[in-house]
MIGUNU-251545 format. One record per atom (N, C-alpha, C, O): residue number from 0; residue in one letter; atom name; y, x, z. Coordinates in steps of 0.02 Angstrom, whole numbers. Example, Ala and Ser with C-alpha at 12.3 -4.5 7.8 and 13.67 -1.06 7.14 Angstrom:
residues 2
<rec 0 A N <-284 660 390>>
<rec 0 A CA <-225 615 390>>
<rec 0 A C <-165 660 390>>
<rec 0 A O <-166 712 423>>
<rec 1 S N <-112 642 354>>
<rec 1 S CA <-53 684 357>>
<rec 1 S C <2 645 394>>
<rec 1 S O <57 670 402>>
***
This chain:
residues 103
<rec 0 X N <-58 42 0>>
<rec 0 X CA <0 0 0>>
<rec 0 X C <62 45 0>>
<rec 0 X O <73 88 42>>
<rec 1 X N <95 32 -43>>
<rec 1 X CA <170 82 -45>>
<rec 1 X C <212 42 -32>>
<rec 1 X O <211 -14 -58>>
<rec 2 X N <262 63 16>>
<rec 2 X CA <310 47 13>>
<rec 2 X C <388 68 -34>>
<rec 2 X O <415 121 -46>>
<rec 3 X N <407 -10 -53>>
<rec 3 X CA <446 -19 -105>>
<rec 3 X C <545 0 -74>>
<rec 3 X O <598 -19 -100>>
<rec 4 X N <535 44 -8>>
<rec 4 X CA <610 56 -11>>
<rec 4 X C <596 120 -57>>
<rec 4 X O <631 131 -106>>
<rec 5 X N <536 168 -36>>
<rec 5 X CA <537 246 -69>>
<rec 5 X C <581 242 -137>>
<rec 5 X O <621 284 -157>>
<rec 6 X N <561 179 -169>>
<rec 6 X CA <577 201 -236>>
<rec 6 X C <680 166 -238>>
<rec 6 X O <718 173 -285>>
<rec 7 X N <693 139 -187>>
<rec 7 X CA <768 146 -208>>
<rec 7 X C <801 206 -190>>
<rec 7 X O <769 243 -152>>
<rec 8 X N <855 226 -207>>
<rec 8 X CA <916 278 -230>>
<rec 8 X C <930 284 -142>>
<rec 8 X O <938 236 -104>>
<rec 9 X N <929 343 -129>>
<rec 9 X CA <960 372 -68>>
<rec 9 X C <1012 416 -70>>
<rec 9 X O <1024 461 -111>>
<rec 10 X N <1046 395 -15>>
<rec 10 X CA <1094 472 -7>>
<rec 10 X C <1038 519 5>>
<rec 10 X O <985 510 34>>
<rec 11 X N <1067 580 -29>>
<rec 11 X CA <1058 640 -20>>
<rec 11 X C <1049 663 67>>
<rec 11 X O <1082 642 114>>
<rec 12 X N <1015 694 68>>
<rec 12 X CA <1015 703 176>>
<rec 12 X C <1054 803 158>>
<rec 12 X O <1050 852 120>>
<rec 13 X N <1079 783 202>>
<rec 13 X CA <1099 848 221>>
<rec 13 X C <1062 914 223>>
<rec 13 X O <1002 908 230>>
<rec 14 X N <1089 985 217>>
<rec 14 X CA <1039 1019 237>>
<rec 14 X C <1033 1032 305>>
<rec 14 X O <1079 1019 343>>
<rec 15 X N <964 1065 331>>
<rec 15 X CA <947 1074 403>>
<rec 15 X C <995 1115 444>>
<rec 15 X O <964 1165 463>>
<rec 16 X N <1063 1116 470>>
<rec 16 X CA <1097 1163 500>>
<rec 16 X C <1103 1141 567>>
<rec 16 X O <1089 1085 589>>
<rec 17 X N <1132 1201 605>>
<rec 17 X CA <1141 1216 673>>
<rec 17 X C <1189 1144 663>>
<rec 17 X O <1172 1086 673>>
<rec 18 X N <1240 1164 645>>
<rec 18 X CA <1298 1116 638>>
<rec 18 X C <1277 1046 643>>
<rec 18 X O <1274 1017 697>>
<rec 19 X N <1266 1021 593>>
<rec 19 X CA <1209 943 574>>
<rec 19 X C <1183 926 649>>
<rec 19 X O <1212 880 678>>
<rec 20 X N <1132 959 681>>
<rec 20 X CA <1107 950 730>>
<rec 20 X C <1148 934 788>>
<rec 20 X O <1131 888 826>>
<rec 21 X N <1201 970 798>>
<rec 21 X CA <1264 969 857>>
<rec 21 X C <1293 913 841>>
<rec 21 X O <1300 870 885>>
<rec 22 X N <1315 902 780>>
<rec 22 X CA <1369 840 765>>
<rec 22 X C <1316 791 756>>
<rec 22 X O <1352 741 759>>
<rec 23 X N <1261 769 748>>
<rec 23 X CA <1217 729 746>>
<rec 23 X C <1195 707 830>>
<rec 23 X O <1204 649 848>>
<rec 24 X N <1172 748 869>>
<rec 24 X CA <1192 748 943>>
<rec 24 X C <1247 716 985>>
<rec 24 X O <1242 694 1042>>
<rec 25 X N <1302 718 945>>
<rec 25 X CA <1375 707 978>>
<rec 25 X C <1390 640 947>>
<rec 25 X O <1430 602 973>>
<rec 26 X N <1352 622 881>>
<rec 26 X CA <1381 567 889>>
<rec 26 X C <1313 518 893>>
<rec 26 X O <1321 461 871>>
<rec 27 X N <1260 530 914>>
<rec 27 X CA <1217 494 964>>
<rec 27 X C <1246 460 999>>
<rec 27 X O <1253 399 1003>>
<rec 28 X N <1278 544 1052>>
<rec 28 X CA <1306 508 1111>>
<rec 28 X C <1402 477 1123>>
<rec 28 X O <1441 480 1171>>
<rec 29 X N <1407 450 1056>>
<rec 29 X CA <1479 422 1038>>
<rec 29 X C <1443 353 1038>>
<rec 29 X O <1460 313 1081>>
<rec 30 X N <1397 336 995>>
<rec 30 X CA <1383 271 1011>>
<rec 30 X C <1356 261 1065>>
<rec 30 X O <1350 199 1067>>
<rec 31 X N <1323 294 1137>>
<rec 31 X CA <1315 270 1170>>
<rec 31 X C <1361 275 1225>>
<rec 31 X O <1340 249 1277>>
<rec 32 X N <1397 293 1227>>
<rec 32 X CA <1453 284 1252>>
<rec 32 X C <1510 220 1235>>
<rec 32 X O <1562 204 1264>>
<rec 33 X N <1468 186 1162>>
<rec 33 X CA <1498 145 1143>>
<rec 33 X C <1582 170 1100>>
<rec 33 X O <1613 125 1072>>
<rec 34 X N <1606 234 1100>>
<rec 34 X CA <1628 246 1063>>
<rec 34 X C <1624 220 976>>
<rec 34 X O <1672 201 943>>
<rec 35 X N <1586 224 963>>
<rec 35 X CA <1571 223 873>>
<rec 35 X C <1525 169 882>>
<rec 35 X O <1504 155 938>>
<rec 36 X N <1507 134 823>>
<rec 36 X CA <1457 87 809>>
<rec 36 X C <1442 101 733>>
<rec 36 X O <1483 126 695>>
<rec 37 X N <1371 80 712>>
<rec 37 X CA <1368 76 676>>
<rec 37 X C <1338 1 612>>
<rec 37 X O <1304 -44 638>>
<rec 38 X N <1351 -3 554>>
<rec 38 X CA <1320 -62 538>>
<rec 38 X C <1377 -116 539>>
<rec 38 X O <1438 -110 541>>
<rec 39 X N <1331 -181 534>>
<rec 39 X CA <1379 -238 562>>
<rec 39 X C <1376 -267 631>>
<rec 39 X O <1394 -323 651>>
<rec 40 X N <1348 -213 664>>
<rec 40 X CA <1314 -252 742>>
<rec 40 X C <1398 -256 764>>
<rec 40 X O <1448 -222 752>>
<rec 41 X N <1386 -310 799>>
<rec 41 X CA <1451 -298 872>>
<rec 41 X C <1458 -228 905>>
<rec 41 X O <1422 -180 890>>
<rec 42 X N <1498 -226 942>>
<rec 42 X CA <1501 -151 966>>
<rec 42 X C <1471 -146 1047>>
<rec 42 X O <1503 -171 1094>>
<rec 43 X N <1415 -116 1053>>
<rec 43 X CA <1363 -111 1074>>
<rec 43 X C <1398 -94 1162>>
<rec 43 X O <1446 -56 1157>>
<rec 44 X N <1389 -109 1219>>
<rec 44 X CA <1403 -103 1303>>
<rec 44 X C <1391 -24 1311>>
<rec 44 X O <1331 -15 1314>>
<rec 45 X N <1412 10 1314>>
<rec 45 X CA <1411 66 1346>>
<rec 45 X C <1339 83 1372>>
<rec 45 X O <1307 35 1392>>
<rec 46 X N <1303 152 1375>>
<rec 46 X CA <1238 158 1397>>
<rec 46 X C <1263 218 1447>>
<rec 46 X O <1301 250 1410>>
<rec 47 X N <1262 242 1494>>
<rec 47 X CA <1310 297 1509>>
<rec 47 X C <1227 366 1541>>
<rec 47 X O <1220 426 1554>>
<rec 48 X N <1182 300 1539>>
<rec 48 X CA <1108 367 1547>>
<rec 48 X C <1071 380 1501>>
<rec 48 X O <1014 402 1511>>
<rec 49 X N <1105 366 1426>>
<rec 49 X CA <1086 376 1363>>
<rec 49 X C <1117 442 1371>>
<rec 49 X O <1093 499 1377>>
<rec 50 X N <1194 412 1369>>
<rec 50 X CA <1237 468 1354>>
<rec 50 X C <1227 536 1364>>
<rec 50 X O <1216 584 1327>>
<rec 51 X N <1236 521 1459>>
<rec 51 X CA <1211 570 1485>>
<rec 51 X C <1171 604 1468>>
<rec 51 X O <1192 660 1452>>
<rec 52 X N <1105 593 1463>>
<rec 52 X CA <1032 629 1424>>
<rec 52 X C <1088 668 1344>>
<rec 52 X O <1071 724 1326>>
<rec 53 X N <1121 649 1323>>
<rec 53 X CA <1116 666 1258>>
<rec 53 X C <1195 720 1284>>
<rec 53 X O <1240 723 1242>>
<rec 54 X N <1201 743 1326>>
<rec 54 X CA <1262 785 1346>>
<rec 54 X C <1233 862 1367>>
<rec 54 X O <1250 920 1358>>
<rec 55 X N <1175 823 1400>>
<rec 55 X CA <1131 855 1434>>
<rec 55 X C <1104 887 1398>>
<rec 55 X O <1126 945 1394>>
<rec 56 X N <1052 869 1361>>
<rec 56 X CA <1028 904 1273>>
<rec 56 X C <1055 959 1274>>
<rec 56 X O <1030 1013 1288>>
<rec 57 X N <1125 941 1253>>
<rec 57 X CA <1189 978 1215>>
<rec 57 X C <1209 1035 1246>>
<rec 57 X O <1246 1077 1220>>
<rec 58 X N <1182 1039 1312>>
<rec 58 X CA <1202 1078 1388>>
<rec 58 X C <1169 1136 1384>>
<rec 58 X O <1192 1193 1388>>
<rec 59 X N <1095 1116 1375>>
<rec 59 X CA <1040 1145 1368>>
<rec 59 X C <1039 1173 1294>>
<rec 59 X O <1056 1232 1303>>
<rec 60 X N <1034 1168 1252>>
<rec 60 X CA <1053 1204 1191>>
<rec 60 X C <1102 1253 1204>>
<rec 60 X O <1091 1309 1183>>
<rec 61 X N <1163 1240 1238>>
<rec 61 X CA <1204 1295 1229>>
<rec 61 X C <1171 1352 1242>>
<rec 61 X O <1167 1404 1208>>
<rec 62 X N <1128 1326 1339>>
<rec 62 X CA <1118 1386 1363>>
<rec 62 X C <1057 1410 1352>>
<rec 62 X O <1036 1446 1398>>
<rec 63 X N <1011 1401 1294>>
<rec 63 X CA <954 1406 1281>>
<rec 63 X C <1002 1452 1210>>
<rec 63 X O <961 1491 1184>>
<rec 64 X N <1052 1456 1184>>
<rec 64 X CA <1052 1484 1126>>
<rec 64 X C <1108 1546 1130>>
<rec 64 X O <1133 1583 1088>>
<rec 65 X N <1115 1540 1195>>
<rec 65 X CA <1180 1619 1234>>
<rec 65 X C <1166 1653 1196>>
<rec 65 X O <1106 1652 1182>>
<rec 66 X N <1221 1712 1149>>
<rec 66 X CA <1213 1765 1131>>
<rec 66 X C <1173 1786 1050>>
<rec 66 X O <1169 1841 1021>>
<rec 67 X N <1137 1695 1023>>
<rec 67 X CA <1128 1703 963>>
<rec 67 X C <1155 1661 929>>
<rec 67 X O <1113 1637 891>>
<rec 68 X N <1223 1629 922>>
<rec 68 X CA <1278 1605 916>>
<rec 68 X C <1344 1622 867>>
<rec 68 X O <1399 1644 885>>
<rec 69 X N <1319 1604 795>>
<rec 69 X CA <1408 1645 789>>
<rec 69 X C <1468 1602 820>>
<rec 69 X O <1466 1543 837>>
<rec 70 X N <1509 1636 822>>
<rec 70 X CA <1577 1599 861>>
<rec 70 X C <1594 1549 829>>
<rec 70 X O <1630 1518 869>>
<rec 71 X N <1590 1504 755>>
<rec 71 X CA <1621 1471 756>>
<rec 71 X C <1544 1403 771>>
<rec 71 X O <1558 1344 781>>
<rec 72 X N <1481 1423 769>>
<rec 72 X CA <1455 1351 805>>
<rec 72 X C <1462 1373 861>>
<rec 72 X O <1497 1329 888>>
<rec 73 X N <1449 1426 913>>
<rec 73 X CA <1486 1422 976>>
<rec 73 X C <1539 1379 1019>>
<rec 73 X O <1541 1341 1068>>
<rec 74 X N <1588 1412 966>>
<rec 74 X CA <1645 1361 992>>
<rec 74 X C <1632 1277 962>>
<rec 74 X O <1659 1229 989>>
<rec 75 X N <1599 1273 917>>
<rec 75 X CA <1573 1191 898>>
<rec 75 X C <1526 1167 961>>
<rec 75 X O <1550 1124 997>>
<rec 76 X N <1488 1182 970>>
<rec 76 X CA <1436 1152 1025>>
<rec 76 X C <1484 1146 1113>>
<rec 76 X O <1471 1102 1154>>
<rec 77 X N <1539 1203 1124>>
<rec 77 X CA <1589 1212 1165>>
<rec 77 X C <1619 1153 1176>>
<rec 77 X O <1623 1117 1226>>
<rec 78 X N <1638 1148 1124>>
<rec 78 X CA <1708 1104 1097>>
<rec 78 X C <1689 1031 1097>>
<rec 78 X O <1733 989 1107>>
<rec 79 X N <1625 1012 1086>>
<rec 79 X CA <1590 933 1081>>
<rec 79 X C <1565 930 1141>>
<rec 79 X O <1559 873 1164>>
<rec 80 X N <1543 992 1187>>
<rec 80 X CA <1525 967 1260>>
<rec 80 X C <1606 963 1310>>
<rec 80 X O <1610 913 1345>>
<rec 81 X N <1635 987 1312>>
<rec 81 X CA <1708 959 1326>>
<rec 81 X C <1714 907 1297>>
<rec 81 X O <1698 867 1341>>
<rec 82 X N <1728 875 1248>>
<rec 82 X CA <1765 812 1236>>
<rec 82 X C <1703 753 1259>>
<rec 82 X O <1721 699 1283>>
<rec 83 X N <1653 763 1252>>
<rec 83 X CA <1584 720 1282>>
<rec 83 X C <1593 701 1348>>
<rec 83 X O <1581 646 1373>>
<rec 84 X N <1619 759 1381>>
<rec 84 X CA <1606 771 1460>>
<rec 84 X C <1674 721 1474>>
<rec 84 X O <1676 682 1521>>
<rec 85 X N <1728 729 1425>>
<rec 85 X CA <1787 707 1457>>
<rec 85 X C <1765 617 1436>>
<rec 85 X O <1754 578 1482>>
<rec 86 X N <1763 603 1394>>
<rec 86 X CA <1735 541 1359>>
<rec 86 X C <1688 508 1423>>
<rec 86 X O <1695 457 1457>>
<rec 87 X N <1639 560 1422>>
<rec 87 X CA <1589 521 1478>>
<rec 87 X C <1637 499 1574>>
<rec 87 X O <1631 464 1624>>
<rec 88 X N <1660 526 1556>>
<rec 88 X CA <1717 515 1619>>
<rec 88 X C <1759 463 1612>>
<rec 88 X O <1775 419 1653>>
<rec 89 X N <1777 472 1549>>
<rec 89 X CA <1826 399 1547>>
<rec 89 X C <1805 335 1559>>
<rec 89 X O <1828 292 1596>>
<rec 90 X N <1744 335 1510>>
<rec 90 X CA <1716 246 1511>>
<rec 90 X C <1680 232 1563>>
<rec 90 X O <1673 176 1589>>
<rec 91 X N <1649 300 1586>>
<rec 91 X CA <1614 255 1665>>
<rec 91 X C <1695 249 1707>>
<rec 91 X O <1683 213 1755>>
<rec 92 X N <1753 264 1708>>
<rec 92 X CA <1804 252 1750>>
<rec 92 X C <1833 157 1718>>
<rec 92 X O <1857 107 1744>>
<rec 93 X N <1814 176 1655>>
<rec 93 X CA <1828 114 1633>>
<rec 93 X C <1782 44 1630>>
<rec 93 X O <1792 -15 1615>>
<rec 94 X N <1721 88 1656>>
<rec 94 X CA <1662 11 1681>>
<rec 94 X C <1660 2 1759>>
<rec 94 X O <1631 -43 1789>>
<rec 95 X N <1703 60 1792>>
<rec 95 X CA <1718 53 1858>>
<rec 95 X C <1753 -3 1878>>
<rec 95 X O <1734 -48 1916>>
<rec 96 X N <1830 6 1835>>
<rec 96 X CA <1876 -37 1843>>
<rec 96 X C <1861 -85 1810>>
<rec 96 X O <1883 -135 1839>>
<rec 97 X N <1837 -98 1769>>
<rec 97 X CA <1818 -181 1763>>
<rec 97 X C <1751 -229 1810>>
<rec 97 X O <1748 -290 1818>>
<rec 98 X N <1705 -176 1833>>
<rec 98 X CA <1679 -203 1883>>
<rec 98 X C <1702 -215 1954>>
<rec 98 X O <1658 -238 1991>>
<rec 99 X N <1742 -207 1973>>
<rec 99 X CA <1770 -191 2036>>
<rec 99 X C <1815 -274 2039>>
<rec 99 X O <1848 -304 1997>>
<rec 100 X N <1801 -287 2097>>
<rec 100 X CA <1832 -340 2092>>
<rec 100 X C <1884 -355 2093>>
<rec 100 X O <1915 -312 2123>>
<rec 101 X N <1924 -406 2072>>
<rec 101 X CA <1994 -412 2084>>
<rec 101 X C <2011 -435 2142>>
<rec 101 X O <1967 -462 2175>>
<rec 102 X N <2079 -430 2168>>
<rec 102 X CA <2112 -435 2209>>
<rec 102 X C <2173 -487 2219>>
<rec 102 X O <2207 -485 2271>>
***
């Protein structure tokens, strides 16, 4: 039995890079953060122990790849765990304050 998507027209996939993998990682954890959506879905509640896990990843890669790094994915994998970290701070402050009761 074959399946009949094989034979429609695809994008092209990328090639396998360090890069791809990091920015593919980061924006995992953009939609689960509810940042980004994709599709026509509604825009999806925040997952913040998705996220987490997928920061974490990102954490672990760095320090699993110390020292065989050129500087500019260095500073890429750097640069997406800062803005992740700051991101992940915001929206749990912002599912804080909307859970919190009013006054």
């Amino acid at each position: 039995m074959q399946d009949s998507r094989q034979d429609e027209p695809r994008m092209p996939l990328p090639p396998p890079t360090f890069a791809f993998m990091v920015l593919s990682l980061r924006a995992q954890c953009e939609v689960h953060l509810g940042l980004m959506h994709y599709g026509e879905d509604e825009k999806q509640a925040p997952d913040l122990q998705l996220a987490r896990h997928s920061i974490d990843l990102l954490a672990m890669l760095l320090e699993k790849t110390k020292g065989n790094l050129s500087l500019d994915e260095q500073r890429m994998l750097e640069n997406s765990l800062t803005e992740l970290r700051f991101r992940f701070v915001q929206v749990s402050d912002e599912l804080a304050k909307a859970a919190a009761p009013k006054a």
